[in-house]
Structures are given as structure tokens and as C-alpha cells.
C-alpha positions as CSV (number, residue, x, y, z in Angstrom):
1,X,-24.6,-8.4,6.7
2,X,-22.4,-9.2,3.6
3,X,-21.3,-6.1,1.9
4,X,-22.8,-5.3,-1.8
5,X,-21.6,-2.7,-4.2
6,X,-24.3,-1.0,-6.3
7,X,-22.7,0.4,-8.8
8,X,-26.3,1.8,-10.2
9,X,-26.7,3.8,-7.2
10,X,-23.0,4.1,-6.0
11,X,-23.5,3.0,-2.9
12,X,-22.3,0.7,-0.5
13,X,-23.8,-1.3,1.5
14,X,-22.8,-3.1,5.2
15,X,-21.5,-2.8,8.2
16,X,-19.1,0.5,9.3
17,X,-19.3,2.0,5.9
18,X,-18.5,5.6,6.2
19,X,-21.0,7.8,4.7
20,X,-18.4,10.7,3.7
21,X,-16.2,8.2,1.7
22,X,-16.1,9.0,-1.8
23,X,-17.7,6.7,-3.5
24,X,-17.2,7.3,-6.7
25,X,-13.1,6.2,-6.2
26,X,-14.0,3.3,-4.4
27,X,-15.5,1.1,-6.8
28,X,-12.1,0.9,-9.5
29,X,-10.5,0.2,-5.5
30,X,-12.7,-2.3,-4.7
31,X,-12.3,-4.5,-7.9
32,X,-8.5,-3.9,-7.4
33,X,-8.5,-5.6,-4.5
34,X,-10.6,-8.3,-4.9
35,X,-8.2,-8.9,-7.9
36,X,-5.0,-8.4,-6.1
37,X,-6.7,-11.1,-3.5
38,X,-7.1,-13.5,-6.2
39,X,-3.4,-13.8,-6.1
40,X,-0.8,-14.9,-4.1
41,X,1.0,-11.6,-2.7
42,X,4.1,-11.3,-1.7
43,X,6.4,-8.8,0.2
44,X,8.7,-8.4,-2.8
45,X,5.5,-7.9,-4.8
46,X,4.5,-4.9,-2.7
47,X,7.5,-3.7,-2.7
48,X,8.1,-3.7,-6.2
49,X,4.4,-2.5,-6.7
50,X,5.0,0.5,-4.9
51,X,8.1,1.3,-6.7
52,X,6.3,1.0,-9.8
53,X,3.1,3.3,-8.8
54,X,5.6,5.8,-7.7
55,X,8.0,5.1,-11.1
56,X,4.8,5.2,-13.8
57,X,3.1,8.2,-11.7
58,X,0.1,6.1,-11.1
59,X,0.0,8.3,-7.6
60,X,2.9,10.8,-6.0
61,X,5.5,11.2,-2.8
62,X,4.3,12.9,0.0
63,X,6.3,13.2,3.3
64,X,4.8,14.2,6.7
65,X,1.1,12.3,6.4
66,X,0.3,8.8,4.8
67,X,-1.9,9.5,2.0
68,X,-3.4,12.0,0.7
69,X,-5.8,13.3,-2.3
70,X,-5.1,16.5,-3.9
71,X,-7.5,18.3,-5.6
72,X,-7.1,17.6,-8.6
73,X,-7.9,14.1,-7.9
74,X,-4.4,12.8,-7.4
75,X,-3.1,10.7,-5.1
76,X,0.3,10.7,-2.7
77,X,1.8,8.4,-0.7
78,X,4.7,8.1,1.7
79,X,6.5,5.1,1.9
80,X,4.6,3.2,4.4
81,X,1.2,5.2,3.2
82,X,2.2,3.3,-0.8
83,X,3.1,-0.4,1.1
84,X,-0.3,-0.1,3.2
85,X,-2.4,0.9,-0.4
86,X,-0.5,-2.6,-2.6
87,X,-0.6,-5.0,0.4
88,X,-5.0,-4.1,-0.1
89,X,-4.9,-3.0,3.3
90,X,-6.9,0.7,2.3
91,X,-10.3,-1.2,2.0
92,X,-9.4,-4.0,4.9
93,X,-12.7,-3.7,7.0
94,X,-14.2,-5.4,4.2
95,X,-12.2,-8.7,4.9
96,X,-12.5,-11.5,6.9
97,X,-9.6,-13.9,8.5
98,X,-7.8,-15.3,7.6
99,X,-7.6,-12.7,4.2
100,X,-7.2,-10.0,6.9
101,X,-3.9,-11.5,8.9
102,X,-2.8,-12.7,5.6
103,X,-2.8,-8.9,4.0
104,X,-1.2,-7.5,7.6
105,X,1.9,-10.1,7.5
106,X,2.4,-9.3,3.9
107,X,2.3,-5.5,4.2
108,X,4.4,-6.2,7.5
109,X,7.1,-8.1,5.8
110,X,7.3,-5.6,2.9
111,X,7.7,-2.7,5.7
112,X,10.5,-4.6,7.8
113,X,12.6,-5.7,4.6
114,X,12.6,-2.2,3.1
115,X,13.7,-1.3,7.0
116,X,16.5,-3.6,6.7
117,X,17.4,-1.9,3.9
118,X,17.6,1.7,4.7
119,X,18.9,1.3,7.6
120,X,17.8,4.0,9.7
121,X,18.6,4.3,12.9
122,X,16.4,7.3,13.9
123,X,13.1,7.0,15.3
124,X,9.7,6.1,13.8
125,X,11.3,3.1,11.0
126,X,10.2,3.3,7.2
127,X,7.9,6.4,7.9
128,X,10.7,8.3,10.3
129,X,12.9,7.9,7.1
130,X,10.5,9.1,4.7
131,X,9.8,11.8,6.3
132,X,13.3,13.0,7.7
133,X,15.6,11.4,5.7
134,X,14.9,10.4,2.5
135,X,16.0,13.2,0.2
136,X,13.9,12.7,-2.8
137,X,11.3,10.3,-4.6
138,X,14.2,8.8,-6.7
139,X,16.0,7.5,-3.2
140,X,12.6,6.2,-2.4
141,X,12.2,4.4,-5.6
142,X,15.4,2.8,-5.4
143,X,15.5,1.4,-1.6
144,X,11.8,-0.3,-2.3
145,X,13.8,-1.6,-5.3
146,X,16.4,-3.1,-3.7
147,X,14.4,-4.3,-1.3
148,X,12.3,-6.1,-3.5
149,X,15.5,-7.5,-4.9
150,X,17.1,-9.1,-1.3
151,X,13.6,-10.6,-0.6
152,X,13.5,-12.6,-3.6
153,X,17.4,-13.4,-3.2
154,X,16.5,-15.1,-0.3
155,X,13.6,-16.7,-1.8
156,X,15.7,-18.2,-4.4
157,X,18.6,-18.9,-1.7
158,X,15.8,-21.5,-0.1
């Protein structure tokens, strides 16, 4: 069954739709995705969106969990948690392959250049640093930066 949004009901309809997800967020999500998929997307591009929602305040830091919603309706995201939400992958049951592998790679590159990057050598990659060694939201802002900036080095470089 293909999935429908009714926005006149705020529902959704399909296959392993969780009835406690909040609906009323998902819809702006939804569109944003199937926006973001009418593009091509790059690693740098997530990278440098992430940056940005962290920069402009569109959603927070948070260290210790992924994401998460705060009650006044805010959202945080570790490192990883903000390269997961701009790669699309926060509504990816609703894709098919090859959208689906295509969304994983990107998000995958974008995780193991800003790895590169860091270079952390404790345990646990992007999300170990975040969570133990990053000192502040500024350090974050700036490694997803640079980052950004050696992908598209080596995209030029080719």
C-alpha cells in the first residue's frame, strides 16, 4: 500500500506507521524530504547542512542521545543524530531502493569524512566524540565545516 498524507485529517496512511508519532511535526518533515529528494545530495551538503541548522538555531546540541524534542517544541541533535535528520534518513521507511541505499551512502560518507576529520581515536567514531570529547557546539560547528570543505577539495581535485 502506497503511503498518503491527509493533511485534512492528519493522518497517515501505510504500512508500519507508528500510531504515537506526532503527526502534527511530520507533515513540514515530510515535504522536506521529498524536497531534499528532488535533489542531488551530497556528503559535503549534509555536512554543511548540519552546520548550518546548528549555526541559524533551526534545532540545538545535545550529547549523550541522538535526538531529542524538548518541550517546548525544540529540537537537539548530536552530531551523528543532525547527519542522520539532512541525509532524510528520519522518515526512511517511507522509501524505496534505490532512494533508500542512496540516502544510507550519503549520510555514510558525510559521517566517515567528518571522522577523518576529528580524528578521534577513542571508541564509538563521530558519536563517541560528541559525546566525550567535543567541548562545545562551536567545536562541533566548525569540524562539520571543515569537513564539508576537504570533501569538496577533493571533488574539485578530480
Amino acid at each position: 500500500m502506497a503511503r498518503t498524507w491527509n493533511t485534512a485529517s492528519d493522518e497517515v496512511h501505510g504500512n508500519g506507521v507508528n500510531p504515537g508519532v506526532d503527526l502534527y511535526h511530520m507533515a513540514p518533515l515530510h515535504r522536506l524530504v521529498e524536497e531534499q529528494m528532488n535533489t542531488e545530495l551530497t556528503p559535503a551538503d549534509v555536512l554543511e547542512r548540519a552546520a548550518d541548522g546548528f549555526e541559524s538555531g533551526r534545532y540545538g546540541w545535545i550529547q549523550g542521545i541522538s535526538h531529542r524534542r524538548m518541550r517546548d517544541g525544540t529540537d537537539r541533535y548530536c552530531s551523528t543524530g543532525a547527519l542522520h535528520y539532512e541525509a532524510g534518513l528520519r522518515e526512511l521507511e517511507q522509501y524505496q531502493e534505490p532512494e533508500r541505499s542512496l540516502r544510507i551512502r550519503v549520510y555514510r560518507d558525510a559521517d566517515r569524512a567528518l571522522e577523518k576529520t576529528i580524528e578521534f581515536d577513542g571508541h564509538g567514531g563521530v558519536a563517541g566524540w560528541n559525546d566525550h570529547k567535543a567541548e562545545n557546539l562551536a567545536e562541533v560547528i566548525e569540524k562539520m565545516k571543515e569537513a564539508a570543505k576537504n570533501l569538496r577539495n577533493k571533488e574539485e581535485a578530480r
